[in-house]
C-alpha positions as a printed NumPy array, in Angstrom:
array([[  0.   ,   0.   ,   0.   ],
       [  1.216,   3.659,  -0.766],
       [  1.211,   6.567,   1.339],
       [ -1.355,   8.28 ,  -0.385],
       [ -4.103,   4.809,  -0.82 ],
       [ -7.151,   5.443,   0.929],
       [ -8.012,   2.405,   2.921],
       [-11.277,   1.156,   1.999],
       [-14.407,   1.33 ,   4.749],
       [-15.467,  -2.052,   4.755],
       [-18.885,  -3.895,   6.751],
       [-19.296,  -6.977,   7.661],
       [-22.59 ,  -8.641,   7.411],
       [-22.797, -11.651,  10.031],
       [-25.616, -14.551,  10.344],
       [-26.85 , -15.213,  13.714],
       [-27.552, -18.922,  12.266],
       [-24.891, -21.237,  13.301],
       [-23.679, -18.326,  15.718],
       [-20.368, -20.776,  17.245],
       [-19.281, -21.245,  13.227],
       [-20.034, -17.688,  12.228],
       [-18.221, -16.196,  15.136],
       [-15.103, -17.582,  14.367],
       [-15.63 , -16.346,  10.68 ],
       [-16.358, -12.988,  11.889],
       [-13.177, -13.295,  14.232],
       [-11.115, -14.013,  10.863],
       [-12.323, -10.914,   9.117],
       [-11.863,  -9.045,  11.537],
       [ -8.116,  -9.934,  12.157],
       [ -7.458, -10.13 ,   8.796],
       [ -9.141,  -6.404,   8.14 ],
       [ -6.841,  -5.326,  11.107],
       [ -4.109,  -6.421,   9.599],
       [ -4.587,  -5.209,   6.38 ],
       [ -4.913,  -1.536,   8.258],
       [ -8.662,  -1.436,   8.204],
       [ -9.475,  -1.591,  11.632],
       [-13.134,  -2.638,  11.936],
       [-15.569,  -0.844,  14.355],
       [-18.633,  -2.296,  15.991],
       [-20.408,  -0.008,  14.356],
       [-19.583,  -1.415,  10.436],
       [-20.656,  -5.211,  12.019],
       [-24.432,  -5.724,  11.262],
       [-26.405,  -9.006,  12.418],
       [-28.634, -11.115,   9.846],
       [-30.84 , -13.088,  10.98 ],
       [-29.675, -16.374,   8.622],
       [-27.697, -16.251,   5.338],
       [-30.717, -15.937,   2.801],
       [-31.289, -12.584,   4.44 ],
       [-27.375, -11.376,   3.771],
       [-27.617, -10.049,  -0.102],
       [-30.53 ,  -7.827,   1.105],
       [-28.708,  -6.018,   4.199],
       [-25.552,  -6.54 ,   1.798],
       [-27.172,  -4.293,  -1.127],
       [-28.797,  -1.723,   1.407],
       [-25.312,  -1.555,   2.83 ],
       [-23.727,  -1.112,  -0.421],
       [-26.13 ,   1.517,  -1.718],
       [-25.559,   3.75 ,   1.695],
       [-22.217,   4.882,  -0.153],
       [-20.175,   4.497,   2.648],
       [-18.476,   1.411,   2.163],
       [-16.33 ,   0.104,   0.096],
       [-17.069,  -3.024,   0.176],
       [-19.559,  -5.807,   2.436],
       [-17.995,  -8.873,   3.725],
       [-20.918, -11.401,   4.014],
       [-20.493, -14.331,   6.628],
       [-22.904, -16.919,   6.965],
       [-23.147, -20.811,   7.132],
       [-25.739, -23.45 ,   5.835],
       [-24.894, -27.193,   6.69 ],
       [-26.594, -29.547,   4.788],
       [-29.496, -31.409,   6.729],
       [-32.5  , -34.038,   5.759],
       [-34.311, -31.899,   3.116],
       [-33.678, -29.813,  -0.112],
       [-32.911, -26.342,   2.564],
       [-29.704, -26.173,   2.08 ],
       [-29.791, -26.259,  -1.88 ],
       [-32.537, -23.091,  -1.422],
       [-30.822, -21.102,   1.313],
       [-27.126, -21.496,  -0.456],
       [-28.416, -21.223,  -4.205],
       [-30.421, -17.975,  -2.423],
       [-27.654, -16.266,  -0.873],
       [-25.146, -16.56 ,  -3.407],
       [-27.18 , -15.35 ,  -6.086],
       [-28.211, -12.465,  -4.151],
       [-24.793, -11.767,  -2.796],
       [-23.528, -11.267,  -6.777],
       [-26.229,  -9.657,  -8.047],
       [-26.058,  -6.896,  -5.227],
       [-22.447,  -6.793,  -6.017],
       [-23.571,  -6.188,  -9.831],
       [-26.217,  -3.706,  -9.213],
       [-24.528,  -1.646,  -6.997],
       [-20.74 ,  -1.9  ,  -8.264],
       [-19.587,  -2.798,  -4.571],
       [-17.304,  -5.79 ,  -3.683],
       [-19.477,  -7.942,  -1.723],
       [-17.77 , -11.036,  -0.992],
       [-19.611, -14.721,  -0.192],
       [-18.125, -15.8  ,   2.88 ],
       [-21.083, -17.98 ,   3.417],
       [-20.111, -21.872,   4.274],
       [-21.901, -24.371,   2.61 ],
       [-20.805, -27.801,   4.317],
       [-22.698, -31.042,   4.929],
       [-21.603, -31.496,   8.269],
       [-20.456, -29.782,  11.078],
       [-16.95 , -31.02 ,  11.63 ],
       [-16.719, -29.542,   8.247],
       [-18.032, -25.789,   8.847],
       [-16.12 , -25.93 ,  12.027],
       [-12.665, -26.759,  10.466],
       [-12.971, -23.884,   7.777],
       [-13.998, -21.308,  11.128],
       [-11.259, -21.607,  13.154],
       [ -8.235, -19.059,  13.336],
       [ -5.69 , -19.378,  10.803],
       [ -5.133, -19.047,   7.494],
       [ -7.701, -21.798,   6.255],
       [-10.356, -19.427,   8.089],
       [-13.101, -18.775,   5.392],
       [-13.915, -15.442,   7.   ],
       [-10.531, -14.5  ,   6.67 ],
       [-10.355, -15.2  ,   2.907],
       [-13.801, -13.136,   2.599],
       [-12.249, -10.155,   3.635],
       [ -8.88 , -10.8  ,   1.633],
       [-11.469, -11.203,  -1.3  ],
       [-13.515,  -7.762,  -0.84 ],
       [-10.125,  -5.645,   0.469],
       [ -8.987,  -7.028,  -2.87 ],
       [-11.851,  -6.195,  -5.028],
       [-12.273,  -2.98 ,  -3.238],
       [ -8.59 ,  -1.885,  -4.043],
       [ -8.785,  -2.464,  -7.797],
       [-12.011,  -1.11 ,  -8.335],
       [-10.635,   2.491,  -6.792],
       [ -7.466,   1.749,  -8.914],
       [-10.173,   1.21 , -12.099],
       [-12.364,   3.966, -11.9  ],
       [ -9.022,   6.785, -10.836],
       [ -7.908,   5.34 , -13.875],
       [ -4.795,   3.805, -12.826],
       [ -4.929,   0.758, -14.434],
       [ -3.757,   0.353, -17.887]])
């Protein structure tokens, strides 16, 4: 980063669903943010109630202006019934075509495991933490798109 970048305003939009698994998502982005200079306030973290209602509170987010870019953490584990397929096919639709509509990095942190060994391995601190690579995603994304539209890019 130069001395003259802006860093981007990021939110973080968090599912209350599968609160233990999410946490520790919402732990990674916010470490990884940190570290990447964007120190996140309590005041850019926004509850959901599940992950089919993150691409709404995304786009609103996005449309505000004052972000960036929306990191979106959920997690749907597959159970008995045809849910899952709805909820994940749902939220990463929505998640993209917010993205689309509103020219905003939002990035799909949302895990989509069939068990929960599985969504608990990919929540844990470190660098296989899936919240972690959501933010790395929409810092990313974020970065280029200011580079983009200043013109900087070639």
């Amino acid at each position: 980063m130069s001395a003259t970048e802006v860093l981007p305003r990021i939110a973080v939009v968090v599912s209350r669903f599968n609160a233990e698994v999410t946490g520790g998502l919402l732990e990674g982005a916010r470490t990884t943010l940190a570290e990447a200079g964007c120190a996140l306030s309590d005041e850019d973290v926004f509850d959901a109630p599940g992950a089919f209602e993150l691409p709404l509170i995304a786009t609103a987010l996005a449309k505000t202006g004052r972000y960036d870019g929306v990191v979106c953490l959920g997690c749907v584990i597959k159970g008995e019934t045809a849910h899952f397929e709805f909820i994940s096919l749902g939220a990463s639709i929505g998640l993209m075509m917010g993205a689309l509509q509103t020219d905003t990095p939002i990035s799909f942190g949302v895990l989509t495991t069939y068990d929960d060994a599985q969504a608990e391995a990919r929540s844990q601190p470190g660098p296989e933490n899936k919240g972690r690579e959501a933010a790395l995603a929409c810092l990313e994304t974020a970065r280029l798109l200011t580079r983009i539209r200043q013109g900087a890019v070639k």
